[in-house]
C-alpha positions in Angstrom: 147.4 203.8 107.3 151.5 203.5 106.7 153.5 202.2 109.3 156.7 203.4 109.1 159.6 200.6 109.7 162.0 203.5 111.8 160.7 204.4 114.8 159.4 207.7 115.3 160.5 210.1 117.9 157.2 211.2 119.2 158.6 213.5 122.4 159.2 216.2 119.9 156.1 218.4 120.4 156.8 219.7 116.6 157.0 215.8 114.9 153.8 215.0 116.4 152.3 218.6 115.7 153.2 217.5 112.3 151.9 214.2 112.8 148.2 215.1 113.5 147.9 218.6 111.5 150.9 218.4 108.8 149.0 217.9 105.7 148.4 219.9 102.5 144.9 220.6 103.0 144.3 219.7 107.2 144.7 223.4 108.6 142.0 224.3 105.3 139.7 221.7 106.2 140.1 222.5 110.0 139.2 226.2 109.2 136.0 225.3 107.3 134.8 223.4 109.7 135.3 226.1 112.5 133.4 228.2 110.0 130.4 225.9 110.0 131.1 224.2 106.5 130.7 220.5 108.2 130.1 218.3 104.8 132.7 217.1 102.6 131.3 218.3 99.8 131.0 221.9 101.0 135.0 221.6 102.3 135.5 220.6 98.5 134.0 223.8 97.6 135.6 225.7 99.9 138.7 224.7 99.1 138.5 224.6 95.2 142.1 223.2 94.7 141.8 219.6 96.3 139.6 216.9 95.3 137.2 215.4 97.3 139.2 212.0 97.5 141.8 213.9 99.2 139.3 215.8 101.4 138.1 212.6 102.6 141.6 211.4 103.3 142.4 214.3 105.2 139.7 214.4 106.8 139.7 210.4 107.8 143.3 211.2 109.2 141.9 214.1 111.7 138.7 211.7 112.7 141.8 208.7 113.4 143.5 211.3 115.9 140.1 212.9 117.1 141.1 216.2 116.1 137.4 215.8 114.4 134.0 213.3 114.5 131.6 212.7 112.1 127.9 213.4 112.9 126.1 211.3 110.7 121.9 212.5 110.2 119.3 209.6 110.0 118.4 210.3 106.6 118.5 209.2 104.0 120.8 209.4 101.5 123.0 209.5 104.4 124.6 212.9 105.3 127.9 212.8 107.0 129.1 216.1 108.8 131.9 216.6 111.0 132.8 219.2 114.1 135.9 219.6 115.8 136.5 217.9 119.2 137.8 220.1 122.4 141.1 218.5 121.5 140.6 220.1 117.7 139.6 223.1 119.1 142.5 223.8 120.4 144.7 224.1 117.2 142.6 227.1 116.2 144.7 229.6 118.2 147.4 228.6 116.4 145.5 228.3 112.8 144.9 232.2 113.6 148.4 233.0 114.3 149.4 231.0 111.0 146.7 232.9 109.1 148.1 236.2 110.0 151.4 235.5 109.2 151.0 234.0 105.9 148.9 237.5 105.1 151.9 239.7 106.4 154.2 237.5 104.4 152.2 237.1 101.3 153.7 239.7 98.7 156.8 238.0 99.3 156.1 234.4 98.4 153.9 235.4 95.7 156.9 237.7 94.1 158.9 234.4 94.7 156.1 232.2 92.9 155.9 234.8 90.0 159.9 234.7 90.0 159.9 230.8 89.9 157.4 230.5 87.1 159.0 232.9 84.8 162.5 230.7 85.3 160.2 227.9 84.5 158.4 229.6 81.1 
């Protein structure tokens, strides 16, 4: 994992906020799993947009902080599934909050994305 060389100011509740759950795909991968969808494979086809590379990465960055474990079957081949922790639980509040703005919200940015690619065509 990158070390950064400045020190970072981790008393700021939003900097480590972003820390453990700032991430393209972390808040989607945290959703599936709360849905039951507990394989990377089924997270990749949940969310059809990121690879599964970058599932795994994600997903090896929430298991580091313990937002997540990994639950592996003794079968083989080897199945690997993950479940949120208590502490991961406890971002899913806030996932539902985040949800229902970006729905109340989402005629705006997708006006803004149609504006954006029409200044770009």
């Amino acid at each position: 994992m990158y070390t950064k060389k400045i020190e970072e100011d981790l008393d700021c509740g939003l900097r480590i906020a972003g820390k453990v759950f700032g991430g393209k795909w972390k808040c989607c991968i945290l959703d599936a799993i709360s849905k039951g969808i507990n394989r990377p494979a089924d997270i990749n086809r949940y969310i059809g947009e990121a690879s599964l590379r970058v599932i795994e990465m994600q997903i090896a960055e929430l298991l580091f902080y313990g937002v997540v474990e990994k639950c592996s079957e003794k079968v083989y081949p080897k199945k690997s599934e993950y479940k949120l922790t208590a502490f991961g639980e406890s971002i899913l509040p806030v996932l539902v909050v985040m949800d229902e703005w970006g729905l109340k919200h989402s005629q705006l940015v997708k006006d803004r994305q149609s504006e954006l690619l029409d200044a770009e065509g």
